[in-house]
C-alpha positions in Angstrom: 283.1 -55.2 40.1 285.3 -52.6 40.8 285.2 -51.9 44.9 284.9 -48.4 44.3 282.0 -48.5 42.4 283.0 -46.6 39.4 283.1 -43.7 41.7 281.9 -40.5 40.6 278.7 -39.1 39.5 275.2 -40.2 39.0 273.9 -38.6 36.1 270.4 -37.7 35.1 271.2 -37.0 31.8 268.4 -39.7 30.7 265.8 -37.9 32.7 262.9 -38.9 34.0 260.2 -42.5 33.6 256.8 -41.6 34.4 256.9 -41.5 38.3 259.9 -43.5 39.1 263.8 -42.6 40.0 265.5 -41.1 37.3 267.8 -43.8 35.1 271.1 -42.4 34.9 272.6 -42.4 31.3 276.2 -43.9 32.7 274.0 -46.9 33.8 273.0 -47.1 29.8 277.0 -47.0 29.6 277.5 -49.9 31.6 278.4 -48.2 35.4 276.0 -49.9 37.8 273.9 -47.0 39.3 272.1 -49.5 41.0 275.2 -49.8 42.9 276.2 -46.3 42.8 272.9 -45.7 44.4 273.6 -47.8 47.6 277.1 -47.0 48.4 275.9 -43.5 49.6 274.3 -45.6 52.2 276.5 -48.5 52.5 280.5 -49.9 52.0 281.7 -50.9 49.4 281.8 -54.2 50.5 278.8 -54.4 51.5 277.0 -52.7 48.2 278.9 -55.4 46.2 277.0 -57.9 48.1 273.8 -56.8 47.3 274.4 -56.1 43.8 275.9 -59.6 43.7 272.8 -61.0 45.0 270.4 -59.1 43.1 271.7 -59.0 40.1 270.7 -55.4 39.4 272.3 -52.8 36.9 270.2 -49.7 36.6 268.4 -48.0 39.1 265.0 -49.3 37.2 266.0 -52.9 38.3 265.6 -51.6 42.1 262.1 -51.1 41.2 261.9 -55.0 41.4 262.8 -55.1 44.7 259.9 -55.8 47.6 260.2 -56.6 51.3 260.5 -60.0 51.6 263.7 -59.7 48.2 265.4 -57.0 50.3 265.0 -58.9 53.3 266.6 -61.9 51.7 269.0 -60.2 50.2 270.7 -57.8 53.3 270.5 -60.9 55.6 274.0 -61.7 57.1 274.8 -57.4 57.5 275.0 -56.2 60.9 272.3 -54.6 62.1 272.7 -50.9 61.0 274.1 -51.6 57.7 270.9 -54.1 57.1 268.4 -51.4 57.9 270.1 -48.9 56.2 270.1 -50.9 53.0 266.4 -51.9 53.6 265.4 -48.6 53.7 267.0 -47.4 50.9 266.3 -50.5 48.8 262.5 -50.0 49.2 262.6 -45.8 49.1 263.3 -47.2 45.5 260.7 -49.9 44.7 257.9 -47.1 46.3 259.5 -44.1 44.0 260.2 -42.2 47.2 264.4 -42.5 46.8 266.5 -39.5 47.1 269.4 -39.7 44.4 272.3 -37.7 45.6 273.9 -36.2 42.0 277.6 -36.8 44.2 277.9 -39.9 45.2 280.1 -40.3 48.8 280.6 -43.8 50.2 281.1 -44.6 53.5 283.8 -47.1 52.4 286.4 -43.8 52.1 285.2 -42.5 55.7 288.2 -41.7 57.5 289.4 -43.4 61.0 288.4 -40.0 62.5 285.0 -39.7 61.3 284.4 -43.9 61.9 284.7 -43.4 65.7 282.0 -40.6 65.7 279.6 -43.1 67.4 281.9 -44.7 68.8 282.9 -41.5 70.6 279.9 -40.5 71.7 278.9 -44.1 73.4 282.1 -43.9 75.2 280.8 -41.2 76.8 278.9 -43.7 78.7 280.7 -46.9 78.5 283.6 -48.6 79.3 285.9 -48.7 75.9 285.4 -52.6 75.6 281.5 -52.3 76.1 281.6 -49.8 73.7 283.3 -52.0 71.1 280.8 -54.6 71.5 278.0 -52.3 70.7 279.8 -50.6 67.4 280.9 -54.4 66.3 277.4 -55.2 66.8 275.6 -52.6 65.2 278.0 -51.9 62.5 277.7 -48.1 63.0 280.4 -45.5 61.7 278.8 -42.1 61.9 276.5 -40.5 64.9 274.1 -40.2 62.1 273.6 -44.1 62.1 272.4 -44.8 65.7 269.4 -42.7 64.2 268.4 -46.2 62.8 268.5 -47.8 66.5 265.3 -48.9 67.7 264.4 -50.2 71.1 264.1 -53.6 69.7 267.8 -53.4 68.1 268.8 -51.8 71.2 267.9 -54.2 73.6 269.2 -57.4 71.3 272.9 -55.2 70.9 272.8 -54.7 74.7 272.3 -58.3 76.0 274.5 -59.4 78.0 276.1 -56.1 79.4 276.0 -55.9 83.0 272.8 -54.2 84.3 273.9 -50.9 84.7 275.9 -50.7 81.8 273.2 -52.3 79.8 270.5 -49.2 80.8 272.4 -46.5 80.4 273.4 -47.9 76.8 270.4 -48.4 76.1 268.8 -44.9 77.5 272.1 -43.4 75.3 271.2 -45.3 72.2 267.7 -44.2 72.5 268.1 -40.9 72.7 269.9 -40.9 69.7 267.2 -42.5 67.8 264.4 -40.1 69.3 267.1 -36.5 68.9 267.3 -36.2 72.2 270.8 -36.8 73.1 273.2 -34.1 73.9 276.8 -34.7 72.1 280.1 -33.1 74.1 282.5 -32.1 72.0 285.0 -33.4 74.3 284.8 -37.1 74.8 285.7 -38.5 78.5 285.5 -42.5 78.7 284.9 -44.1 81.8 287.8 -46.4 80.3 290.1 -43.6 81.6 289.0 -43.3 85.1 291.2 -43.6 87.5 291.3 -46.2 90.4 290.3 -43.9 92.9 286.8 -42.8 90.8 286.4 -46.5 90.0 285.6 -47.4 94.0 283.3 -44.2 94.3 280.0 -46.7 94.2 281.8 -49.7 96.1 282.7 -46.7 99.0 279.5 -45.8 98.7 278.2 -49.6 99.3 280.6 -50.7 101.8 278.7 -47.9 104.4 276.2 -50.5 104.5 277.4 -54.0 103.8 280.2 -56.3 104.1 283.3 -55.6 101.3 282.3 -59.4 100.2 278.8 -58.4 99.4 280.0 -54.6 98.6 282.1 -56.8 95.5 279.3 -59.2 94.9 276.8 -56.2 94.0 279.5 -54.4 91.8 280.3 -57.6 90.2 276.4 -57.6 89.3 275.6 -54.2 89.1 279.2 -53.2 86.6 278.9 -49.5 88.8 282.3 -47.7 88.6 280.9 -44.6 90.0 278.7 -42.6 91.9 276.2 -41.5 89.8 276.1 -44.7 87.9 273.3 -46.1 90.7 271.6 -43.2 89.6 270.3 -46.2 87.2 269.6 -48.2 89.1 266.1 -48.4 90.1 264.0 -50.4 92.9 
């Protein structure tokens, strides 16, 4: 199949079946609206995946799907991508699907829109903790964190140092529940300089020896100040 997915349209010119998604007349043509359906959610890559597992042309043949088929079937997509195509696989089997009459895939997302979530956990990570999330989670746009739940936050997070790992977790979160606050300029804590980076360790040497001072940081992954604000008793 073609990566683009025929592109274009899905039509409704075949109107409706009794209670379920409208069958688009270019599926009767031979386009896959099946597919046409799920890159609006998905790449291209991973659309042709499914469709290659499934087997599906029309939009009709999504009505086959059930839990434990999509499971089965999005197993092996990252975490974002996989809960995006469950949910948009079974909006279909329960007649609740939204078809879009323009279909936009975000296959032909530019470089600039793919680091929207990117940007905005950077905000609060380093840029190499950062990447480990988005590689993780497979998200391109802000919009796709709103899939993040706890559970899939905690699993992405594991293994980030303790402070790190909270505050991606709290900025993850927030995302999910539309409470975050997005800056329209992005500052990483990639780009701090030396002299902020030993803000918590001058902090921490008041009190203990530099070697212990370095063993908490080590631990902790503080870079400054208000990054103990995490940290709780």
């Amino acid at each position: 199949m073609d990566a683009s997915v025929n592109g274009g349209a899905v039509s409704n010119e075949g109107g409706n079946t009794a209670g379920r998604t409208p069958v688009s007349s270019d599926s009767r043509r031979g386009t896959n609206a099946a597919a046409q359906y799920l890159v609006q959610f998905l790449s291209a890559e991973d659309t042709e995946r499914l469709i290659s597992k499934l087997g599906a042309v029309t939009l009709e043949d999504l009505h086959y799907v059930d839990r434990d088929m999509a499971s089965t079937v999005t197993f092996g997509l990252k975490l974002i991508p996989r809960k995006k195509a469950m949910d948009a696989l079974l909006k279909v089997a329960e007649n609740t699907a939204e078809v879009s009459t323009t279909v936009t895939s975000p296959a032909v997302a530019s470089s600039a829109v793919r680091v929207s979530a990117a940007q905005y956990l950077a905000q609060f990570l380093s840029a190499e903790d950062t990447e480990s999330l988005i590689s993780k989670l497979g998200a391109v746009t802000l919009e796709d964190l709103h899939y993040v739940d706890r559970d899939m936050a905690s699993t992405v997070t594991f293994g980030l140092k303790l402070i790190p790992r909270k505050k991606a977790m709290d900025a993850l979160l927030k995302v999910a529940e539309n409470t975050a606050e997005v800056s329209t300029t992005v500052t990483s804590p990639a780009v701090a300089s030396s002299a902020v980076r030993v803000s918590a360790a001058q902090y921490l040497v008041q009190f203990l020896s530099a070697e212990d001072t370095e063993s908490l940081n080590s631990k902790l992954g503080a870079v400054t100040l208000e990054d103990l604000h995490y940290f709780n008793l």
